[in-house]
Every structure is written in structure tokens, then in C-alpha cells.
N, C-alpha and C positions, 0 to 999 in steps of 0.2 A: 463766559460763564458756562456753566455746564447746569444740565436741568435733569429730573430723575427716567425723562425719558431716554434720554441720552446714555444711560449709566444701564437703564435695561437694553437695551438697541446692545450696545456691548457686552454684555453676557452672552444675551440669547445668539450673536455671531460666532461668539469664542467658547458656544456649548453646543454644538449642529450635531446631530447623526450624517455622516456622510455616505452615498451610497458607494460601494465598491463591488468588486469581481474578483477574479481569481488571476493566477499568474501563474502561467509555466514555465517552468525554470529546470534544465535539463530533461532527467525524467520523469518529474512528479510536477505536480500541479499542488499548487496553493490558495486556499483562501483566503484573501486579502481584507483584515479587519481595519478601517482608517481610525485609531483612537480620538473621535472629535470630542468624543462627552469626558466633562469634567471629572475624574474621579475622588479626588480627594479636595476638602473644603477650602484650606488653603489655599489653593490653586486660582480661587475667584479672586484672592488680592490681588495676582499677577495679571490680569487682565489689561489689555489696555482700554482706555473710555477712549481718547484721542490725544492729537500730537497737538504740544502748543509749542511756536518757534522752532520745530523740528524736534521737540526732545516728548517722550511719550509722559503720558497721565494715566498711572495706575490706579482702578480701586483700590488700592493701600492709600493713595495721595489723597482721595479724599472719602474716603471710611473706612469703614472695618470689617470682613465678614468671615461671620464665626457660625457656627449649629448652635442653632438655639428653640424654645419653645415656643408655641402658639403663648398666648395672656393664658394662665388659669382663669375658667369659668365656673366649675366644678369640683365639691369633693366631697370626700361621703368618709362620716367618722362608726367605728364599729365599737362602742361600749366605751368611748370616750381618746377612743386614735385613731389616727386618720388610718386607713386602707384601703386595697384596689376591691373596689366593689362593681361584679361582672353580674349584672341581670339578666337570666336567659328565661324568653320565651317561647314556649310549646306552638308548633302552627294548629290551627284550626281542625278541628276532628283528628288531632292526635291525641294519646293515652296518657293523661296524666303520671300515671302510677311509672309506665313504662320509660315516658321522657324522664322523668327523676332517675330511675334504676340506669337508664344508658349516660347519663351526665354522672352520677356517683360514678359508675364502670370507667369513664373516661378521667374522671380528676386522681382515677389510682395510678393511670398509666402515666398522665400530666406529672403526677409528684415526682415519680422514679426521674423525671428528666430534668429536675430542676434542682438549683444548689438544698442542703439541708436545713440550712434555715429560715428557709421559703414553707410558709402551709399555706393548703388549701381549706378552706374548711366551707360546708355547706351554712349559710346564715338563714334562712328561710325557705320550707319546705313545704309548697302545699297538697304534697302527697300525704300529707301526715294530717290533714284535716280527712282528706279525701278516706284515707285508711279509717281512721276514726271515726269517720259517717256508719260506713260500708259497716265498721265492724260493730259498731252499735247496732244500728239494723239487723245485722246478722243475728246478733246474740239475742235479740229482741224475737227475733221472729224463732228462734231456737226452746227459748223461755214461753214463749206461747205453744210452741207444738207439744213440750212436758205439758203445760196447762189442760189444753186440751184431753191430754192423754188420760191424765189423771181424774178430770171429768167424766169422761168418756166411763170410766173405771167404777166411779161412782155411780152414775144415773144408770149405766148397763148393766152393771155387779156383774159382767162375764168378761176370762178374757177372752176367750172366745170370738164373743160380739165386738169388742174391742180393735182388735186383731182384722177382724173383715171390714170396720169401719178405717180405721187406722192407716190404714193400706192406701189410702184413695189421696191423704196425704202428699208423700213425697212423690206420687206419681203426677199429681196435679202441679207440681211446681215444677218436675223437669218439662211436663207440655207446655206448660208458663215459657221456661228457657228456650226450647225450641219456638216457639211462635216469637217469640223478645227476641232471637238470632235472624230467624229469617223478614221478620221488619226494620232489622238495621241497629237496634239498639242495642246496649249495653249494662251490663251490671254497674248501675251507680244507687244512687239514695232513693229517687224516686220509683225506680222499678224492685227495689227492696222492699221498698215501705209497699208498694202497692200488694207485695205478694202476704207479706205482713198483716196487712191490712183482710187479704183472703183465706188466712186461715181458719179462720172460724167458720166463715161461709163454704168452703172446701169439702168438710164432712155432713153438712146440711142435706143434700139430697144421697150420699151413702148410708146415713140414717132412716129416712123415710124406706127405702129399699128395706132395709132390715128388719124393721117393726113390720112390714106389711108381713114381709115373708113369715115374719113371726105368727103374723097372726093364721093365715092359711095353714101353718106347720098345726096351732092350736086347733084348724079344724078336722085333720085327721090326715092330711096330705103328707106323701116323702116330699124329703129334702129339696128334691129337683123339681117337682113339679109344683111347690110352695114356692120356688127362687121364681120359677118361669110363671108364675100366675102371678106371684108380690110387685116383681118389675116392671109385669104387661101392665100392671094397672095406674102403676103410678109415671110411666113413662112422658103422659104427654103433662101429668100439672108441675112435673121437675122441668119438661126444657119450658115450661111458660116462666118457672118462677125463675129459671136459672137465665132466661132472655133481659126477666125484669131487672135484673142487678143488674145485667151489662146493659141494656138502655139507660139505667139512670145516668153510667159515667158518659154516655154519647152526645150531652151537650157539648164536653171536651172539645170535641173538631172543632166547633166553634168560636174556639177563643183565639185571640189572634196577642203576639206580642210573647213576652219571656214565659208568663202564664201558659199558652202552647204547649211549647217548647218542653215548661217543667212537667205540668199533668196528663200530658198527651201518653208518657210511657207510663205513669203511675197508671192511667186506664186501659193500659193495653197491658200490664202485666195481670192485672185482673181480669181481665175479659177472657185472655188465651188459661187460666186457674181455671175458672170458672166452667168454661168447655173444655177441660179435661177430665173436672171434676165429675162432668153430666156424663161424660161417654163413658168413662170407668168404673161409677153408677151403676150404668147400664149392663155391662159386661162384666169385668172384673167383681164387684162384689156379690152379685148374684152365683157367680161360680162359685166364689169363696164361700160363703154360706151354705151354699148345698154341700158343698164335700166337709166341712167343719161341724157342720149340725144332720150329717146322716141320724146318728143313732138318739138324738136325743134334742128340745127345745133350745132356742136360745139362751134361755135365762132359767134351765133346766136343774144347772151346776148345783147351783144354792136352795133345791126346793124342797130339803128335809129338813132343813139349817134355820137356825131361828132370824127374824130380822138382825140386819146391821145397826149400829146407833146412828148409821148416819139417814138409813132407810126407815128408822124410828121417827127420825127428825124430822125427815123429808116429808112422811105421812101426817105428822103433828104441824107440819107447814101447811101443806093440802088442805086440812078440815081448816085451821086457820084461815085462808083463804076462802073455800066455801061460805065461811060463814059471815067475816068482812062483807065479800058479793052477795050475798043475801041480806046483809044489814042496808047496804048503800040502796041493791035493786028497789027495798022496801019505800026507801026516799029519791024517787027519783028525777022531782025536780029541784031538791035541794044539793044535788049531786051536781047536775046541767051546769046550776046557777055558781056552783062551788069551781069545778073544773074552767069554767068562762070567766070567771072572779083570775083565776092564777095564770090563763093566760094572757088576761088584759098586763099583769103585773109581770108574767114573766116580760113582754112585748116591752112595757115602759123601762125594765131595769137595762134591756138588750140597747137603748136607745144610749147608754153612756158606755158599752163597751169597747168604742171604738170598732176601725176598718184596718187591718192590715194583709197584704198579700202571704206573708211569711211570716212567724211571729218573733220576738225579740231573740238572738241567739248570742249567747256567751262563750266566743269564739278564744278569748285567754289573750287577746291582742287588739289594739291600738294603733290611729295613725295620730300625728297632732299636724295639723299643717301653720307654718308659722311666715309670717309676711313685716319686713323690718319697713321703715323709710324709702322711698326710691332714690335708686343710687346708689344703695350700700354697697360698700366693697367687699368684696368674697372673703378677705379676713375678718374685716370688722362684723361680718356675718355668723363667721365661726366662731368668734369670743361672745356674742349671743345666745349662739346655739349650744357652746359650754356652759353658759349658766343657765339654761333650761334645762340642758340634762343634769347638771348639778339638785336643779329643783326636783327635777322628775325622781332624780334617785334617793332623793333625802325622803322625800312624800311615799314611796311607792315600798322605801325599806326591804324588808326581802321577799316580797311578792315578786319583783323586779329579776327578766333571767338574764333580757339584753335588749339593746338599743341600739338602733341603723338611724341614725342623721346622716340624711343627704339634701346639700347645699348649693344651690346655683342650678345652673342648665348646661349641660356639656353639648354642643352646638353639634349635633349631628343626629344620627337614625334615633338614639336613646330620649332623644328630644321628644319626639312624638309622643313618650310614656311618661313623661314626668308632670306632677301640677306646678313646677316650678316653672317661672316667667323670667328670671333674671337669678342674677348676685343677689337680691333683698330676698328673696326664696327659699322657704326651705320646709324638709318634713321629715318628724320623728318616727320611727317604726319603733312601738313599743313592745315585746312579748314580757307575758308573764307566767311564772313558774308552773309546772307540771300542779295541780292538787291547789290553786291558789285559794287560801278563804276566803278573800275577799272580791266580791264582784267587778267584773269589768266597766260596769258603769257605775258603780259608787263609785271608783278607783278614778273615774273620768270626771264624777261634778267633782272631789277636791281636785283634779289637778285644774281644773277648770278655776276653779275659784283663784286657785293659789298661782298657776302663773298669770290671768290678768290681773292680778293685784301686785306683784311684784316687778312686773314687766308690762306698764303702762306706756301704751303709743304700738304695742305689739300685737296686731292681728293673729290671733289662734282661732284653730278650727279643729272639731274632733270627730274622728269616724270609728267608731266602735264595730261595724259590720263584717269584714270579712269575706271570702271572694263568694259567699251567697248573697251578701248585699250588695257587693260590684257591680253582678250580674245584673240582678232586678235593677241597680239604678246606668243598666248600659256604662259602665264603665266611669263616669262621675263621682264624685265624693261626695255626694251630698244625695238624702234622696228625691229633693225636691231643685228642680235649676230652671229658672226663667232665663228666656234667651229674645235678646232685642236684636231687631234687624233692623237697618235703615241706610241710607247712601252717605248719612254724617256722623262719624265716631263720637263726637264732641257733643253734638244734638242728644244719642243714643245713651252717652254717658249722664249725660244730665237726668236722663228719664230712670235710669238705672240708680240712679240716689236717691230717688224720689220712691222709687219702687222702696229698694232696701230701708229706708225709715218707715213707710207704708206695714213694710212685713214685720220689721222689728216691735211694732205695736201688736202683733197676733199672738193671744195666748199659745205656747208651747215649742215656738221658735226658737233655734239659736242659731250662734253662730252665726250671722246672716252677715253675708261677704258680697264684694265686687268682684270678681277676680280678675279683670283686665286693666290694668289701669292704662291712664295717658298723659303721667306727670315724670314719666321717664326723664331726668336729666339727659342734655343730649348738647353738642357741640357744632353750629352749622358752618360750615368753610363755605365759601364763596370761593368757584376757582374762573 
């Protein structure tokens, strides 16, 4: 008989690398290749295993060997057909925006070499949240600097004064830039928002400079020496006040974990505003003012001119105020008692607002993670997962822009990235339309509702978050993951059921899963 050891023994003899040399031969010399490896597939039926009664035994005599494929483990449907779906990952402190822009650049050059009715097409791009942070924040912080201006406009009524204030602006944000360069970081949301966040406080001490000087210009001083007495005086309560805002954010260093990580730049883009704002205070609007208001006051422009309505109003707000604070001052421990009454009440209302690190975000996308019988076969998994997408596209109608189902685990490096454990495995990637009316989480309790009621015995799980939730939950699907450790899987399982009915009883939970299981069908050979 012959055994399958026997049958590899004879390959791997009749498939060797041989070593050789060279041969000379008149007057040249040769490199002598020994063809020992197999080239062509065929070739392995001709093999001999051994001789029985003197006559040989081919692999042909007793099998067959043809090219063939590993078992499908994996496949991944794009809007309801199967296609090659290639997930590429950024390394660590590379450029989002950038690794998108050099993989576009490359799938143009890929195309030109490949037959015509081959596409490539980009299915998921998270430069385009990334874009869409940045460029929100942008326009946000663009929309406040008008604001500002236009303030500025009103309360100074010069443009003048405006113009010297003004100024302190875009100088405080490129110091910003420069101190955000040379600490390592980069232009994302959080160093946006934080500059965002300092525009208002940016012209604070340019202000204070300017009324002072005003005022010395009102007591009979030129220009220059109203700038150099306004500035000497107020020089040391602007770096206390402008110290205070940046201590406040210095607990920051503090914090330890993804929280770091996120608010560490939002304080540092603020910090380095803020001491730009103080030194150009000092300097820059001072100059400015003197050579702007030689010949005449700040608020000099409009002093034949009757009030503005809005300086009518302003003044009609004024006495209104005074005379409020005169009413209240008059009762003032009915005032005490009134102010301590609203905050006992604001404190109790603050008790049902809940704790979140990040707040909810309506990212326009969906994951569904789905979990069949153990043991399913990678088709019978696919005829599953076409009737969930069938449900998700009846329900979602034309909110709906496309769909990535990917099924099973492809048994190599992509393994590491998927929540899929097997063939019973599987998750929807859901996008929805550019302007969608309807919410991404009302969009999630009906599917919610509608595929556990139609697809009973079928584990769903939904992640509404997006790669800001990723983040904060490390990488996980969920934001909350109990993790059991112990020397017996079977022991750990037991406690982990016990756990999950435990949690299924807590207001506000869903979804609550095992995701390991140990009912794998499985076949033991005895050899």
C-alpha cells in the first residue's frame, strides 16, 4: 500500500533545486542551470511514488493533480455583487488626507494597465469626513472672525479703532501655527476648534490697549505718548489675565488615555493665540494707534454726527440695566436667596444630563454586525446576508447610497482587522446619501426593530459612530467591552452569560453580545 507520506517523499525528491557550476567548453564558459523544479502542473502526474514488481506507480495511478484553490473563507458583496474588495491601511502618524490623494494617484496609473472592463473605484473614504471636519471648523472660525468684525464695528463706531484692533487677529493665529509646527502637531479638528474657540479672546487685551490710549489721548497727549503711557499701564493686568486663560486649559497634561491625546492640541493651539495675542498688544497695536489717531481721537470720526439707532439702543440698554441693578441692589437678600434657589435647581436638572466624552455625531454611516448559527457555510451565509440587504434597502428607500457586506474571515494579515470569527460572520457597511433627512439613528432603531423581527435566531449589532467613535472606544465596536480572563475558556464562557443577561437587565443597553463563541462545529481525527 502506499500512505500520503510516501506520495509527498516523491514530490518533494522529483521537485529539488540542484546545485550546479559552470562548464567550459572551447572558449566560453557556461552557466550550468540543472532544471530540477517542476515547471508546469502536469508534470506532478508523471512522477514516480514507487515500483511495484518492477513496473513504476505514477501520481496519475492513484490521483490527480491539477491548480486549484485554497476553500473560500471570504467575500465581500458591494451593493448587492460579489467584488474584490482591497482595504488599505495608513501606518501610524501618516497623513490621512495625503495617503488617500497617493492611492487615488496610484489606482489611475493601476487602471491604464488593466483590461477595459475592469474598474477601480474608491468605496470608502475617510478623508472626506477628515475634509469635512477641517472644513467645517474652517468656515466656523471664518464666520466668527466677520462676527467679530462686525461687533467690533458697532461698539467702536470707528474704523479706525477697528482696523488697530483687528489686526491682532490673523497675526495671533499664524503664532498659533508656528508654536502648533514646532510642538509636532498638525491641522486637524481639534487644533481648529481650539483656535476657533480663541477668537473672541484674541482681541480682548488689543481692546483694553486701545481705550486706555484713548483715554490719555482725552487728556491732552499726542498720539505716541498716549500709545506709550495706554500700554505701560495696562501691560502687567493683560499678561495676568492672559496667563489665567492659559492655566485654566493646564490641567490637560493631566489627563491620561485618548482624552490626552484629543485636548492636549485643542490647549496648545490656544495657549500659543493667546501669547501672540499678548505680545502684539504690546507692540503692534500700540504703533498702530499712534500713527492712525495722530491728528485726531479714536472715536473722534462721528463726533458731529448725531447718535447711531444702534448707539440709541445701546444707551437705552445702559439706563435699563442701571436701573434693574438699582432695583435688585435695593433687595438684596431677596436677590442672595433667588440666585441660590436657581442654582440648587440648575445643579438637580444637571443630575439627569448624562456624562459623555464626545457628544452624539451624525456621521451619515452605519455598521450592522451580523452573527448566523455556528457552522454556517460561507454561502448559506451569503443568502442571509442578501436578505438583510434586501430588508435594509426596502427600509432605508432612498436615503440608501451603498452597501459593503463582507462575509467570513480571509485567513491571513486582513484577519487581524475584521470582527468576523468564521463563515457565520458577517458586517454591513451602510452609507447614506449626501443631505439625508432622515437621522442616522432613527434610521438604526427601525432597522433595528425590523431585522430582529424578521430574522429571528440572528445576532445584530449596530455602530452608529464613525472613526471618532473607533478611536475613543480603541478600536472596538462597541463603547462599553467587558473582557474575562482565566486558565478555562468553558469556565470564562459560563461567567460571560451570566454577565450578558446581568447587563441585558440595565436600562439603556443594547445589543449586548458574546463575541467569542466555543460551539464551533468541529471534526476530531484520531491518527
Amino acid at each position: 500500500g502506499l500512505s500520503a507520506m510516501d506520495v509527498m517523499t516523491a514530490v518533494q525528491r522529483a521537485n529539488t533545486m540542484i546545485p550546479t557550476g559552470a562548464a567550459n567548453i572551447g572558449d566560453i564558459s557556461y552557466n550550468v542551470n540543472a532544471r530540477g523544479m517542476i515547471q508546469d502542473v502536469e508534470d506532478f502526474n508523471n512522477i514516480v511514488v514507487k515500483f511495484e514488481n518492477g513496473a513504476p506507480v505514477y501520481v496519475r495511478d492513484i490521483g490527480e493533480a491539477k491548480d486549484a484553490g485554497a476553500i473560500q473563507t471570504n467575500l465581500v458583496r458591494i451593493n448587492g455583487k460579489r467584488q474584490v474588495y482591497i482595504p488599505i491601511y495608513k501606518r501610524p502618524g501618516a497623513n490621512t488626507i495625503q495617503a488617500v490623494e497617493g492611492v487615488k494617484n496610484a489606482l489611475v496609473e493601476l487602471k491604464s494597465r488593466l483590461p477595459k472592463d475592469v474598474n477601480l473605484d474608491v468605496i470608502f473614504d475617510q478623508s472626506n469626513y477628515v475634509r469635512s471636519a477641517i472644513g467645517g471648523l474652517a468656515t466656523a472660525g471664518i464666520s466668527g472672525l466677520v462676527l467679530i468684525t462686525l461687533v467690533l464695528i458697532l461698539f467702536l463706531g470707528s474704523i479706525r479703532s477697528v482696523l488697530t484692533v483687528i489686526i491682532v487677529l490673523p497675526i495671533g493665529v499664524l503664532t498659533a501655527f508656528i508654536g502648533l509646527y514646532f510642538a509636532g502637531e498638525s491641522i486637524n479638528s481639534m487644533t481648529l476648534g481650539g483656535l476657533a474657540l480663541a477668537l473672541g479672546l484674541l482681541v480682548d487685551n488689543a481692546i483694553v490697549v486701545l481705550e486706555n490710549t484713548d483715554r490719555h489721548l482725552r487728556m491732552g497727549k499726542d498720539s505716541f505718548s498716549a500709545a506709550l503711557a495706554g500700554v505701560t499701564e495696562v501691560a502687567m493686568p493683560m499678561l495676568v489675565s492672559t496667563l489665567v486663560i492659559i492655566i485654566v486649559f493646564s490641567p490637560i497634561i493631566f489627563l491620561t488615555g485618548v482624552a490626552k491625546y484629543l485636548f492636549s492640541s485643542l490647549a496648545l493651539s490656544v495657549s500659543f493665540a493667546m501669547l501672540g495675542s499678548y505680545i502684539f498688544s504690546l507692540t503692534l497695536v500700540p504703533i498702530t494707534a499712534a500713527f492712525l489717531f495722530r491728528n485726531y481721537l479714536p472715536n473722534s470720526e462721528n463726533g458731529n454726527k448725531k447718535p447711531s439707532l444702534f448707539e440709541r439702543f445701546f444707551a437705552g440698554l445702559t439706563n435699563l440695566y442701571e436701573r434693574t441693578l438699582e432695583f435688585f441692589l435695593g433687595i438684596r437678600l431677596l436677590t442672595i436667596g433667588l440666585a441660590t434657589g436657581l442654582l440648587v435647581i440648575a445643579l438637580f436638572l444637571a443630575q439627569g444630563l448624562g456624562y459623555e466624552l464626545f457628544p452624539k455625531m451624525d456621521v451619515g454611516q452605519m455598521e450592522i454586525y451580523t452573527r448566523f448559527e455556528p457552522g454556517t457555510r460561507l454561502e448559506k451565509s451569503e443568502t442571509y446576508i442578501a436578505n438583510i440587504e434586501a430588508a435594509i434597502k426596502e427600509e432605508m428607500g432612498e436615503e440608501l447610497n451603498m452597501m459593503v457586506s463582507n462575509i467570513g474571515v480571509f485567513y491571513d494579515w486582513p484577519a487581524a482587522y475584521t470582527p468576523n470569527s468564521g463563515t457565520q460572520d458577517g458586517f454591513i457597511k451602510v452609507q447614506l446619501k449626501e443631505g439625508h433627512s432622515s437621522s442616522t439613528f432613527a434610521l438604526e432603531d427601525k432597522l433595528r426593530r425590523r431585522l430582529n423581527a424578521d430574522f429571528p435566531g440572528v445576532e445584530f449589532s449596530f455602530n452608529t459612530g464613525g472613526i471618532v467613535t473607533a478611536a475613543l472606544n480603541y478600536g472596538l465596536s462597541s463603547p462599553i467591552d467587558i473582557q474575562i480572563r482565566g486558565n478555562k475558556l468553558e469556565i470564562a464562557h459560563e461567567i460571560a452569560e451570566k454577565i450578558r443577561e446581568k447587563v441585558r437587565t440595565v436600562s439603556g443597553t443594547r445589543d449586548v453580545r458574546i463575541l467569542q463563541r466555543l460551539n464551533q462545529p468541529q471534526i476530531d481525527i484520531d491518527i
